[in-house]
DODO-253268 format. One line per field, with one value per residue: x, y, z of N, C-alpha, C in turn; residue number from 1; residue in one letter. Coordinates in steps of 0.02 Angstrom, whole numbers, plus 32768, in hexadecimal, padded with zeros to 4 digits. Layout:
residues N
nX <- c(X | ...)
nY <- c(Y | ...)
nZ <- c(Z | ...)
caX <- c(X | ...)
caY <- c(Y | ...)
caZ <- c(Z | ...)
cX <- c(X | ...)
cY <- c(Y | ...)
cZ <- c(Z | ...)
n <- c(NUM | ...)
res <- c(A | ...)
***
This chain:
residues 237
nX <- c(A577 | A595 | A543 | A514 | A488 | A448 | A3A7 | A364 | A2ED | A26B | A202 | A244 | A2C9 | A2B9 | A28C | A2F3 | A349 | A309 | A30D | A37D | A3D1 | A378 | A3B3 | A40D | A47D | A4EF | A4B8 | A4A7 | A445 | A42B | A3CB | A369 | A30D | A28D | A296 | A23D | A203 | A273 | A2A4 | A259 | A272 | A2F3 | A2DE | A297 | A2DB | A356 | A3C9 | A44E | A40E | A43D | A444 | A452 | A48D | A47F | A4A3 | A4F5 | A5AC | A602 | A5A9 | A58B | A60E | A61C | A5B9 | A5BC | A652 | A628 | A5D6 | A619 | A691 | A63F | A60D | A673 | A6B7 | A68F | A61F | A5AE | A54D | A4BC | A488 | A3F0 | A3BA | A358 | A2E3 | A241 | A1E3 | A162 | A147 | A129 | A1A9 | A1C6 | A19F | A1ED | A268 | A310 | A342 | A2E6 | A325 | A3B6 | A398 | A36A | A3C8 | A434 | A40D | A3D3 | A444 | A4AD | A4CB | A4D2 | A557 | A5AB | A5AC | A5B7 | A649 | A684 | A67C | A6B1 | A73D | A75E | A730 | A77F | A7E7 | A7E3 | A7CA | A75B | A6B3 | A5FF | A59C | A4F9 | A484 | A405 | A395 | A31D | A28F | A27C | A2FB | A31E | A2B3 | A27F | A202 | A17F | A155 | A1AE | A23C | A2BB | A2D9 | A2C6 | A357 | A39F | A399 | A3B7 | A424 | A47B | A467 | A4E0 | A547 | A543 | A576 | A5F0 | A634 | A640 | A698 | A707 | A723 | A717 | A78E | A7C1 | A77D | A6F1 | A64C | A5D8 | A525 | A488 | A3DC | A349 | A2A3 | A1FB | A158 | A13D | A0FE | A109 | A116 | A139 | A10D | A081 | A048 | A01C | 9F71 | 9EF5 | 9EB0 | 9F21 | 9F91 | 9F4C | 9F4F | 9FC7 | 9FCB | 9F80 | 9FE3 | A050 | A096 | A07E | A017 | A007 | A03E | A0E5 | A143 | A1A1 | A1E6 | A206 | A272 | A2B9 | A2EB | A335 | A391 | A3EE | A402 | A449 | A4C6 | A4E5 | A53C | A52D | A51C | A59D | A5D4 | A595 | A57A | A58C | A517 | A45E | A3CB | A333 | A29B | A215 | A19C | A177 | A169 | A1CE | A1EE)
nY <- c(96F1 | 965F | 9607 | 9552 | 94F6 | 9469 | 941E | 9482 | 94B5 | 9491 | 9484 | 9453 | 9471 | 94F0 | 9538 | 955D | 9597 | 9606 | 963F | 964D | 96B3 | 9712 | 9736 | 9774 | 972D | 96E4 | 9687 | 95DE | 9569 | 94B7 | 9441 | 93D0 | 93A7 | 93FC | 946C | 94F3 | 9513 | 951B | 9587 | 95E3 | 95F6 | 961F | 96A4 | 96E3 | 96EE | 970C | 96B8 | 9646 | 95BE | 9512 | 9487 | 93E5 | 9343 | 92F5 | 9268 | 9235 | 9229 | 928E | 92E3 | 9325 | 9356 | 93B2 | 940D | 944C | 946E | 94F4 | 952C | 9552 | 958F | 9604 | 962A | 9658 | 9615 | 95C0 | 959A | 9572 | 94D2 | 948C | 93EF | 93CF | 9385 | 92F3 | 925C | 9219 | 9175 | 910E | 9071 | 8FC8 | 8F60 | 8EDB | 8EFC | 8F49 | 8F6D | 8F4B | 8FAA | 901E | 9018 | 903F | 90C4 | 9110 | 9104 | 9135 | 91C8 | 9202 | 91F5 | 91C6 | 9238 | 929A | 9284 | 9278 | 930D | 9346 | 932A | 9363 | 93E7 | 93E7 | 93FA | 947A | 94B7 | 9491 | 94AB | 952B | 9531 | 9530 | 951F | 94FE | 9467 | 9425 | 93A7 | 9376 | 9316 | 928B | 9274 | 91F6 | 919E | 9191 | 9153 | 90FF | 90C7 | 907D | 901D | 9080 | 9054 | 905F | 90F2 | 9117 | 90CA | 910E | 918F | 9179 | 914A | 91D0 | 9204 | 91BC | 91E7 | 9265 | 9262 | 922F | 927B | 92ED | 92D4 | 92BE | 9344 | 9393 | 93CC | 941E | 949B | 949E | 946E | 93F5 | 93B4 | 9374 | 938B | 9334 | 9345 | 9327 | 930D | 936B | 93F4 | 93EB | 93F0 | 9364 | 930F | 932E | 92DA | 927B | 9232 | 9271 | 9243 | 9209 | 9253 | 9297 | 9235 | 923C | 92BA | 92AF | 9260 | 92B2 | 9306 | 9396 | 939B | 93CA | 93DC | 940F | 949A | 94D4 | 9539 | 9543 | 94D9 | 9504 | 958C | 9540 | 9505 | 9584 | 95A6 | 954C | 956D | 95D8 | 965B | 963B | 95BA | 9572 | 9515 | 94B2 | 9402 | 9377 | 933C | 9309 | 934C | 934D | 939A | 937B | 938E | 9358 | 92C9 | 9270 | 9242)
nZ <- c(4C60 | 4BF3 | 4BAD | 4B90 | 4B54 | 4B30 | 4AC4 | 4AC9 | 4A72 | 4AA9 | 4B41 | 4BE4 | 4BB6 | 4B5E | 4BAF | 4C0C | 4BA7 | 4B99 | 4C0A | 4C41 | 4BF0 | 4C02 | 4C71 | 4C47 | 4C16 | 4B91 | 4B21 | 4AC5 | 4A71 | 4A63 | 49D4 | 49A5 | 492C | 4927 | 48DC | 48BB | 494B | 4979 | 4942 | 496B | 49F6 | 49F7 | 49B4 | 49F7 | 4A7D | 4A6B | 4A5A | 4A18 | 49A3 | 498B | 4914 | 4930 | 4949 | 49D8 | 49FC | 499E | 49B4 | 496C | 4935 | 49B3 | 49E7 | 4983 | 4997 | 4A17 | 4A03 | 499E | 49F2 | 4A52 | 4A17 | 49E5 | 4A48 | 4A94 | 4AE9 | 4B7B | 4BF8 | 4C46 | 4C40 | 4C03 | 4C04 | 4BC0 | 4B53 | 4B29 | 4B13 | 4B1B | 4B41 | 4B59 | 4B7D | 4B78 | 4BE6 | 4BB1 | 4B27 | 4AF0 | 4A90 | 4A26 | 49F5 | 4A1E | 4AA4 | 4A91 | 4A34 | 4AA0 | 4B0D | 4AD2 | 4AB4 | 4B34 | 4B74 | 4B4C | 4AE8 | 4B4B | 4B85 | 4B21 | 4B02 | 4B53 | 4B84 | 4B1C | 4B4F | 4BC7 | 4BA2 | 4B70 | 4C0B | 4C69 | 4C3C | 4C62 | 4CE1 | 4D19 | 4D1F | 4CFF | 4D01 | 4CDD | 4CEA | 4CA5 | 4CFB | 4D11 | 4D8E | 4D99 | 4D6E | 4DEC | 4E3A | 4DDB | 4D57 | 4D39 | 4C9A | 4C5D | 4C45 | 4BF2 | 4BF6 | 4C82 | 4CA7 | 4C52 | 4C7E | 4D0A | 4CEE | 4CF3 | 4D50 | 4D97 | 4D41 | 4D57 | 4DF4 | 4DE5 | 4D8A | 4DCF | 4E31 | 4DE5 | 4D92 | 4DF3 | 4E2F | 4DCF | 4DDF | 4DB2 | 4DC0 | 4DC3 | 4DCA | 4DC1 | 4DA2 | 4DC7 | 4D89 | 4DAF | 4D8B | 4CF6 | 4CA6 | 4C21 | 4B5A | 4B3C | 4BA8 | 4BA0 | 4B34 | 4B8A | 4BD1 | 4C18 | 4C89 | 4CB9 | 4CC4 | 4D33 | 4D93 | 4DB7 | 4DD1 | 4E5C | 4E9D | 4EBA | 4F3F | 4F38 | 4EEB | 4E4B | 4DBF | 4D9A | 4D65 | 4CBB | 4CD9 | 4D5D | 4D56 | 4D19 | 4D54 | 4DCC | 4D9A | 4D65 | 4DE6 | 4E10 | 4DA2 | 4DD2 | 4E43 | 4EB8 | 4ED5 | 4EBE | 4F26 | 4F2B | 4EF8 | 4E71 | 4EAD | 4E9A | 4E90 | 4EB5 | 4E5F | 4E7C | 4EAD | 4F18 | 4EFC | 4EDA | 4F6D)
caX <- c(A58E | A5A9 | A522 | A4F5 | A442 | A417 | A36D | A341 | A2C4 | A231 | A20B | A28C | A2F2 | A2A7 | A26E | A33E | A35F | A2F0 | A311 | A3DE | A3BB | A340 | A3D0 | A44A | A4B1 | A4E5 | A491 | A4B0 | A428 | A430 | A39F | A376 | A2E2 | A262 | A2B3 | A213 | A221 | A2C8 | A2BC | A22E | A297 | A333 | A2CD | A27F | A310 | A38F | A3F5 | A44B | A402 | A46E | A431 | A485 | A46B | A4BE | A49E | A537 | A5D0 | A61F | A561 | A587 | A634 | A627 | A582 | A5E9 | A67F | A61E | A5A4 | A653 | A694 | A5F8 | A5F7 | A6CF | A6CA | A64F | A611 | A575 | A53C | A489 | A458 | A3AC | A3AD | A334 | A2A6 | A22C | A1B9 | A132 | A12B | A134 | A1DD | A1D3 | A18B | A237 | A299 | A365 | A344 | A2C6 | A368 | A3E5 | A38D | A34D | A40D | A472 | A3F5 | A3D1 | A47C | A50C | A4E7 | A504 | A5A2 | A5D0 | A5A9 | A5ED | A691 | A6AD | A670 | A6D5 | A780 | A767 | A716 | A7C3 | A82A | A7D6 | A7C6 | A71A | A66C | A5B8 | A574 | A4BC | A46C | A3BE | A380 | A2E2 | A290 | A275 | A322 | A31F | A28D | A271 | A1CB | A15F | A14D | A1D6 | A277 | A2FB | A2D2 | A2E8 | A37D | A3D2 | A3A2 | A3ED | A485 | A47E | A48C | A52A | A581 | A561 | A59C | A62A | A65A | A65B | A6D4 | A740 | A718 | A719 | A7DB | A7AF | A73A | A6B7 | A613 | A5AA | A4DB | A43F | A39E | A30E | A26D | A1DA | A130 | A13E | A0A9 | A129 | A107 | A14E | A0CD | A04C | A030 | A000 | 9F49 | 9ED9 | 9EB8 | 9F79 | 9F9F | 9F29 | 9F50 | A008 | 9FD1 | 9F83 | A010 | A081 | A078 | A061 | 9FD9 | A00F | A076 | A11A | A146 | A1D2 | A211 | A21E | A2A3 | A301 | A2EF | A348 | A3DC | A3EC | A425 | A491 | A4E2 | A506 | A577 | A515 | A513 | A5C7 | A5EF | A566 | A5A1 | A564 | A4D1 | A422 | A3AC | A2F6 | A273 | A1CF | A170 | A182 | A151 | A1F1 | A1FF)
caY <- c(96AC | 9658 | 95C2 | 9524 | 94C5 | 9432 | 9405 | 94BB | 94C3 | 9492 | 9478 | 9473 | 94A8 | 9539 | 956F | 9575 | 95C9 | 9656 | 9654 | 9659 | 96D8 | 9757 | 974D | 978B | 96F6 | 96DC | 963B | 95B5 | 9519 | 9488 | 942E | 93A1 | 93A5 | 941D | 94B2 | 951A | 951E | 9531 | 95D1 | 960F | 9602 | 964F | 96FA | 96F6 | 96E0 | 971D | 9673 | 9635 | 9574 | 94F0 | 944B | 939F | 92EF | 92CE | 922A | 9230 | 9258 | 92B5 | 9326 | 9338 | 9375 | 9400 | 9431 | 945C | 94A7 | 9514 | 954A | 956B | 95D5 | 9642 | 965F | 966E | 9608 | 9596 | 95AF | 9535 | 94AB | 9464 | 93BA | 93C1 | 9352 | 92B9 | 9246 | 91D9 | 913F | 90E5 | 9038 | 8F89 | 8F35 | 8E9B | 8F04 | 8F71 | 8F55 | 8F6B | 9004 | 904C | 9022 | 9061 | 90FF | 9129 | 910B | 9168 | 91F9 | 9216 | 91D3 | 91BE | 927C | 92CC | 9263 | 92AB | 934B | 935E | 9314 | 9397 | 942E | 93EC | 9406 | 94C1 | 94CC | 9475 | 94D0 | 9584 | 9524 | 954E | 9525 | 94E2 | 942D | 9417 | 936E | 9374 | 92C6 | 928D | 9242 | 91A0 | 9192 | 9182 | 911B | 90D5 | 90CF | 9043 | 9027 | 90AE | 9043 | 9086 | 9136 | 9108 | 90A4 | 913C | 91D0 | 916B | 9154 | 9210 | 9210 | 918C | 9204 | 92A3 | 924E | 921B | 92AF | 9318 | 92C5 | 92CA | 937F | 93C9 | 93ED | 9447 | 94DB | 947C | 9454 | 93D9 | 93A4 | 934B | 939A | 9301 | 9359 | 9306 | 9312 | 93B4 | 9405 | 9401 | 93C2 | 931A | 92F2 | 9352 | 929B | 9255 | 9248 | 929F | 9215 | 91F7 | 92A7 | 9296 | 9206 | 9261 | 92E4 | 928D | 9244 | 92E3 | 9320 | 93CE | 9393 | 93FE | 93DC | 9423 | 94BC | 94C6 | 9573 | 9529 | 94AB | 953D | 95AA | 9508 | 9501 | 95BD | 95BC | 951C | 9592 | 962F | 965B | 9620 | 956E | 9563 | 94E5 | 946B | 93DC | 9342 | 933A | 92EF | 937B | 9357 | 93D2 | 9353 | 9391 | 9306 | 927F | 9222 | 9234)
caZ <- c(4C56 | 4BBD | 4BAE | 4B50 | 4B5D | 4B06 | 4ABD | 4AE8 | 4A70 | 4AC4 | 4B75 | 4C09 | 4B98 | 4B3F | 4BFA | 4C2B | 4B8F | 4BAE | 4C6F | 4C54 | 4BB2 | 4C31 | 4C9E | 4C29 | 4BF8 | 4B4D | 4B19 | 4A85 | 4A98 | 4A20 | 49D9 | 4960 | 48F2 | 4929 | 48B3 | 48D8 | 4995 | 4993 | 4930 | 499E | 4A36 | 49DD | 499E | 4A5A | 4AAE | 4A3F | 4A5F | 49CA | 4991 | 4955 | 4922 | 494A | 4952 | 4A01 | 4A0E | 4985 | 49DB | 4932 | 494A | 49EC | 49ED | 494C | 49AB | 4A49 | 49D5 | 4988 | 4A1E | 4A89 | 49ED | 49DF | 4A96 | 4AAA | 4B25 | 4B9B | 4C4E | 4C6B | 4C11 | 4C24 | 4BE2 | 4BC3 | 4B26 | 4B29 | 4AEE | 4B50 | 4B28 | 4B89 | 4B5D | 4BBE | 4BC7 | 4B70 | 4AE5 | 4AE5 | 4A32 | 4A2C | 49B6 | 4A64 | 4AC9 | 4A7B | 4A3D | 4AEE | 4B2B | 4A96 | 4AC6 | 4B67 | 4BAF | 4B31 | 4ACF | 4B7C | 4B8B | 4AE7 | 4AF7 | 4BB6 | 4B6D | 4B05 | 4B74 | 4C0A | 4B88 | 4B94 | 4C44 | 4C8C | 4C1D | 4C71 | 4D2F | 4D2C | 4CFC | 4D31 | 4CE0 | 4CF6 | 4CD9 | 4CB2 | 4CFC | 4D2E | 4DE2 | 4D7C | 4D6D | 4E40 | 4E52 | 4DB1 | 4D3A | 4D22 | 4C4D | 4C50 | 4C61 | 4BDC | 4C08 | 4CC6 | 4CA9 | 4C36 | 4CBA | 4D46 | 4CE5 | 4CED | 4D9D | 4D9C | 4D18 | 4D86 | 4E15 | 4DE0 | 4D66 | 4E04 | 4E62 | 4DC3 | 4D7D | 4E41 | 4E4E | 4D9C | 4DF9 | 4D93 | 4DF2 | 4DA8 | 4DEA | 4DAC | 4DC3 | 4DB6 | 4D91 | 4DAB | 4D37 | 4CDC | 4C82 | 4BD0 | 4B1E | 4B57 | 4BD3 | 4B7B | 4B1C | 4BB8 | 4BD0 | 4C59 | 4CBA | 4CC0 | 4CE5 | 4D86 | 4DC7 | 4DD4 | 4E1F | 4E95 | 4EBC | 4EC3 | 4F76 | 4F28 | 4EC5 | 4E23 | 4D90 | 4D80 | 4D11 | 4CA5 | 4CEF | 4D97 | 4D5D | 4CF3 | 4D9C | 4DDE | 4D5D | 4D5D | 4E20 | 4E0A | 4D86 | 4DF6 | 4E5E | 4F0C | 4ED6 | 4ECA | 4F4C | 4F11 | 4EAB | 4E8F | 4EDA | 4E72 | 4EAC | 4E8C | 4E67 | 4E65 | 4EE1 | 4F5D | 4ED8 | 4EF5 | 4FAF)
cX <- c(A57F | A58A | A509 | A4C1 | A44A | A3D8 | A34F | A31D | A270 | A23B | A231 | A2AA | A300 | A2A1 | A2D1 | A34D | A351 | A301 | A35F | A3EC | A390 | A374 | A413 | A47B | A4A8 | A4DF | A4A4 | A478 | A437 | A3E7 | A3A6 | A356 | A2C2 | A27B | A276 | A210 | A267 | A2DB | A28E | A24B | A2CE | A30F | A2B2 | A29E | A34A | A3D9 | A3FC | A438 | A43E | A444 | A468 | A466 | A499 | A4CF | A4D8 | A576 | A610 | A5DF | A571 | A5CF | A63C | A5F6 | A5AE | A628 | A66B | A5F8 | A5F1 | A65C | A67C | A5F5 | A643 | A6BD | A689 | A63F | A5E0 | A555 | A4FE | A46A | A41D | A394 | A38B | A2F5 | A298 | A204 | A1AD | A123 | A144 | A17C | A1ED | A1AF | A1C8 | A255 | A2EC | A364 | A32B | A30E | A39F | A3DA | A390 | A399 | A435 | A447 | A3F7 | A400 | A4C7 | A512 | A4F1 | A53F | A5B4 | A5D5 | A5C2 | A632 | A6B8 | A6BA | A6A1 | A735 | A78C | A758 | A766 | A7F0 | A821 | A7CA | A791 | A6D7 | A639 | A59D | A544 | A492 | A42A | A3A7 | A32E | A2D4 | A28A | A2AB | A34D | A2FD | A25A | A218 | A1BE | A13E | A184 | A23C | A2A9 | A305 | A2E6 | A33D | A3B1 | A3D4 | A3D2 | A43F | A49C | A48A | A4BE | A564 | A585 | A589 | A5EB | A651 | A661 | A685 | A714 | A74F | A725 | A76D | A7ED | A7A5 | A709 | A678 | A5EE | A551 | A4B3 | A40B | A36D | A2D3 | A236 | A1A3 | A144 | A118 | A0F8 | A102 | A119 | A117 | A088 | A024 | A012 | 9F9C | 9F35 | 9EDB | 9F06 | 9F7B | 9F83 | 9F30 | 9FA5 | 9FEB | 9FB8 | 9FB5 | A055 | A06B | A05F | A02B | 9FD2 | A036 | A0A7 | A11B | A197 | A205 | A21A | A263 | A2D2 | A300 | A330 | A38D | A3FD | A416 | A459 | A4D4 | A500 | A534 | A571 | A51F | A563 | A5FC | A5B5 | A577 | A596 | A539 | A487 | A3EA | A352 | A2B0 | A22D | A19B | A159 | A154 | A17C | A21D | A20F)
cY <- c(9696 | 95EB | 958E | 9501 | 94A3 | 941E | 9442 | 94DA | 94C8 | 9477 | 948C | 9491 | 94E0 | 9568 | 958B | 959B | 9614 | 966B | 9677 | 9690 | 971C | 9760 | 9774 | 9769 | 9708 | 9683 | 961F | 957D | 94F9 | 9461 | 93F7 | 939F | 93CD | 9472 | 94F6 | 9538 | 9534 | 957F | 960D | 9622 | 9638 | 96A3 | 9706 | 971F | 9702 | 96F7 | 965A | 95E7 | 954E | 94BF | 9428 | 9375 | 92E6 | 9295 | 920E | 925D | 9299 | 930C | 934F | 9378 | 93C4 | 9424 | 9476 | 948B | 94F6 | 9549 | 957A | 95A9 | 960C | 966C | 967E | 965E | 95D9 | 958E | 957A | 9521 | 948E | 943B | 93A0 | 937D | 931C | 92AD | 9219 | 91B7 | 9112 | 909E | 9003 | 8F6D | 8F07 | 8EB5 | 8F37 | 8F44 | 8F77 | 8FB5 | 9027 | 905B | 9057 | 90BA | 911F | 9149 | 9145 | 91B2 | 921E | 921A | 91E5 | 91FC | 92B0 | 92AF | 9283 | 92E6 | 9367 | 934C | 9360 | 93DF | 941C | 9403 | 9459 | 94EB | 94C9 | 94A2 | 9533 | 9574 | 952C | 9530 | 94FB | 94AB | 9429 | 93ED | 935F | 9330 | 92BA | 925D | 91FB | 917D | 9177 | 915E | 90F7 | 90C6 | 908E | 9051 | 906C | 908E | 905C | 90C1 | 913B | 90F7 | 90E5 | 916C | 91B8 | 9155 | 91A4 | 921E | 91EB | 91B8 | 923D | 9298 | 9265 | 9257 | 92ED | 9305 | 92D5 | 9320 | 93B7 | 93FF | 9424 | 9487 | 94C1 | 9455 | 941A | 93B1 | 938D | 937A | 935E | 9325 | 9329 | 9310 | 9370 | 93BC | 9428 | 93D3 | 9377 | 9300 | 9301 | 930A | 926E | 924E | 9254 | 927F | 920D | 923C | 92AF | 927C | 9223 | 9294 | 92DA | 9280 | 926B | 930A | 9373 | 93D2 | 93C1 | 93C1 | 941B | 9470 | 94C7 | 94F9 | 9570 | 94FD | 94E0 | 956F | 9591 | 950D | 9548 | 95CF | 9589 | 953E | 95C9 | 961C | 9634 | 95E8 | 954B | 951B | 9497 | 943E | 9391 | 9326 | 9330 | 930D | 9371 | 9380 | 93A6 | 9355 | 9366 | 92CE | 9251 | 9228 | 9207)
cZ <- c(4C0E | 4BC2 | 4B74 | 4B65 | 4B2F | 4AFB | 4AD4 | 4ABB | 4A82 | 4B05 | 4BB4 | 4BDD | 4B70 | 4B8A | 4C12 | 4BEC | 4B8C | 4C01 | 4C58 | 4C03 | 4BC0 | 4C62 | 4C8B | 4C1E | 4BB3 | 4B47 | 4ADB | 4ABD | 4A46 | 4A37 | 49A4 | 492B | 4904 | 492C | 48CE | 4912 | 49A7 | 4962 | 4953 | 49E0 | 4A1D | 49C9 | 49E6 | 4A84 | 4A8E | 4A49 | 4A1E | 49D3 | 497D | 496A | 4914 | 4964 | 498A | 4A1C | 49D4 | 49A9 | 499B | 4936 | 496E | 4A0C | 49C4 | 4965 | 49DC | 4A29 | 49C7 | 49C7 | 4A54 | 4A62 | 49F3 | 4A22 | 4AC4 | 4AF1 | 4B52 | 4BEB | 4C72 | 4C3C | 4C3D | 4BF8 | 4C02 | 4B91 | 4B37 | 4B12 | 4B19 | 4B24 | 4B68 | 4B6C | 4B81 | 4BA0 | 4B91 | 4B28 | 4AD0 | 4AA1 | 4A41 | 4A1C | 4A0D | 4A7A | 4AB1 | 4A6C | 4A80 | 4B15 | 4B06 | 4A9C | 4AF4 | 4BAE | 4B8D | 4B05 | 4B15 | 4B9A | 4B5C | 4AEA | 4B41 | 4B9B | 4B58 | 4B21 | 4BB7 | 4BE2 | 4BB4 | 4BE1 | 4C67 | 4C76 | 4C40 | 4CBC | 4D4F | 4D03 | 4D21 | 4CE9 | 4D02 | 4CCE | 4CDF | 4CB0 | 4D06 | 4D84 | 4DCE | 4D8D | 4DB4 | 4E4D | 4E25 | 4D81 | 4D2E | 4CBD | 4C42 | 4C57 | 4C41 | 4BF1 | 4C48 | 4CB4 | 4C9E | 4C6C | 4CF4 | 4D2D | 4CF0 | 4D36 | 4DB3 | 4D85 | 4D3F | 4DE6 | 4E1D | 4DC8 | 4DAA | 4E2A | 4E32 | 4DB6 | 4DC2 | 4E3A | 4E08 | 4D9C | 4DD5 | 4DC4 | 4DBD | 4DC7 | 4DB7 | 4DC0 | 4D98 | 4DCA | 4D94 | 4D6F | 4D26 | 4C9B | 4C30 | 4B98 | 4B33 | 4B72 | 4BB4 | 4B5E | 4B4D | 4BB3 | 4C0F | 4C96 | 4CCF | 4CEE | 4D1D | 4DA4 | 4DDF | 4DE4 | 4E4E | 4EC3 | 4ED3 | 4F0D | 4F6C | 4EFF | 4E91 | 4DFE | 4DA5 | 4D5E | 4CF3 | 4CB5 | 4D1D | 4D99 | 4D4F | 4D3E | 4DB8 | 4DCB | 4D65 | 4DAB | 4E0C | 4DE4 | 4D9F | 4E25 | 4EAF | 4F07 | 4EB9 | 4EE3 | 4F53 | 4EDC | 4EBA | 4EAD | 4E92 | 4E99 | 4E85 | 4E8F | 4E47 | 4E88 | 4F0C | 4F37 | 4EE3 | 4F3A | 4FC3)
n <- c(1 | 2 | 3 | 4 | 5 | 6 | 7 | 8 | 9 | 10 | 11 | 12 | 13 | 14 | 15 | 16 | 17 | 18 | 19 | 20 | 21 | 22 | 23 | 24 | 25 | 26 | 27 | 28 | 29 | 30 | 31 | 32 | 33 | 34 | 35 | 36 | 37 | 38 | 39 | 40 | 41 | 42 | 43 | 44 | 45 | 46 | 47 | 48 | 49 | 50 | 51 | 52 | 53 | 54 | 55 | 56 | 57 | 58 | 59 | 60 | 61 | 62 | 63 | 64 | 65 | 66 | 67 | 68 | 69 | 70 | 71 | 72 | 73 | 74 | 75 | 76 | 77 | 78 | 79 | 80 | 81 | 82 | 83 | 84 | 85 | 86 | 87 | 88 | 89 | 90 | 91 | 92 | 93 | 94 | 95 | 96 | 97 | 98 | 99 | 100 | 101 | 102 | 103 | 104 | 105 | 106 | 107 | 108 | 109 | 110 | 111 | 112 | 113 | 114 | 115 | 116 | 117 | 118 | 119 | 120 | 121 | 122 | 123 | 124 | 125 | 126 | 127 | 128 | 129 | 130 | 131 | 132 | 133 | 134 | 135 | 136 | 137 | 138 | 139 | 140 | 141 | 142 | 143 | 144 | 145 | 146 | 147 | 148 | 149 | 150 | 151 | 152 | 153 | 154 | 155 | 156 | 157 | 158 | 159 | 160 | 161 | 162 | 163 | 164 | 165 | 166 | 167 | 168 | 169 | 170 | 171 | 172 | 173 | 174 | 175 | 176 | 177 | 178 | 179 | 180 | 181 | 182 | 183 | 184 | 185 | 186 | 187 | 188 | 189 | 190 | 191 | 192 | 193 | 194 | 195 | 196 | 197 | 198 | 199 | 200 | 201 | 202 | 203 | 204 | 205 | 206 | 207 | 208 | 209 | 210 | 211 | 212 | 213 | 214 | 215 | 216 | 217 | 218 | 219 | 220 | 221 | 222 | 223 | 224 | 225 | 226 | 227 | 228 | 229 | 230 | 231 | 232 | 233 | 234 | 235 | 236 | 237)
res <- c(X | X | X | X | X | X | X | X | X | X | X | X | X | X | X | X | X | X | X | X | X | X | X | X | X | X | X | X | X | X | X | X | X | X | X | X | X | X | X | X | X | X | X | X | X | X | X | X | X | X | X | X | X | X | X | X | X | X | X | X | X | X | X | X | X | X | X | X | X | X | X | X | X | X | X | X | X | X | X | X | X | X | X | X | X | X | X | X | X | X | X | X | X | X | X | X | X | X | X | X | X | X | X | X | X | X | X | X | X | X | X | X | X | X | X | X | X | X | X | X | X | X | X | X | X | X | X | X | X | X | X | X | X | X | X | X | X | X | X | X | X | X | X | X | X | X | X | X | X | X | X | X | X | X | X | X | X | X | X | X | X | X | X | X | X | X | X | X | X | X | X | X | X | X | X | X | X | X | X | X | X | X | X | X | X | X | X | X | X | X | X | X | X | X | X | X | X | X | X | X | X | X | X | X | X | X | X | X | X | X | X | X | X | X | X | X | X | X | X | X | X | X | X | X | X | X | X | X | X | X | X | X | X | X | X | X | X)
***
């Protein structure tokens, strides 16, 4: 198969580029600033990098161009791309908003745009919408980030009802905490009182979600579509 990740230099999405890269895919991920990481994954993995701003939809489209090019052709797309922030509402700023949104919401609108051209045009392919469980039952001091993920489950919705008569599947997976750089900033106390609260009483790992993505991608998971599938270990039961 013939795959694209977003934000697959660190984290989820370094873990799906090595998962769908050990399975013998040919891989392209895109990244934005962390050049270092993103060339550690690429000599790893032997996935080519591209960076892109996809929170511009001009980024977003030559990203996608070029990643299709390279790979002649496009099979499964996984937006991983995003950025979070912990901070109380009424202390939210337009700039928060907007970033948060043009990130985590409106560059996988862009960048699904352009990957659904060629998917339609070949009757085939797998969209995978990396969301979170927030985005289902919402974060306290976490509201843009909520707000954007659950648009993420509105757009895969919907884009499966459209994309279906395509052969095009499209899904969500909402992970819950996951032991990545992201959370990593949390502190201990934090980090315990979620797992507490995780009926598996663990963090996450980031090769569980790519596991995750990796079937949605094959051939068994076919007749799955649309569906917001969450792997949080019964945190948002």
């Amino acid at each position: 198969m013939k795959v694209l990740i977003t934000g697959g230099s660190r984290g989820i999405g370094r873990a799906c580029v090595e998962r769908f890269a050990k399975d013998g895919h040919r891989v392209v991920f895109l990244y934005r600033q962390n050049t270092e990481a993103a060339e550690e994954t690429s000599r790893l993995t032997g996935a080519l990098a591209i960076r892109a701003n996809l929170s511009l939809p001009s980024d977003a489209t030559a990203a996608v161009t070029a990643a299709t090019e390279f790979l002649g052709g496009l099979d499964v797309l996984v937006n991983n791309a995003g950025i979070s922030q912990i901070k109380l509402f009424t202390d939210v700023t337009d700039t928060d908003w907007q970033t948060m949104l043009n990130t985590n919401l409106s560059g996988s609108f862009y960048v699904t745009r352009e990957a659904a051209k060629t998917m339609i045009a070949n009757q085939q392919g797998r969209i995978i919408n990396i969301g979170s469980m927030w985005g289902k039952v919402g974060a306290s001091c976490e509201v843009p980030y909520s707000a954007a993920k659950a648009g993420l489950r509105g757009m895969t919705m919907a884009l499966a009802k459209e994309l279906g008569p395509s052969g095009i599947t499209v899904n969500c997976i909402e992970p819950g905490v996951i032991a990545t750089e992201m959370n990593a900033t949390l502190t201990e106390d934090t980090l315990s009182s979620l797992r507490d609260e995780t009926p598996l009483c663990r963090l996450g790992r980031p090769e569980e979600v790519a596991a995750l993505a990796a079937f949605l991608a094959s051939d068994e998971a076919g007749f799955i579509t649309g569906q917001c599938i969450g792997i949080d270990g019964g945190f948002a039961v």
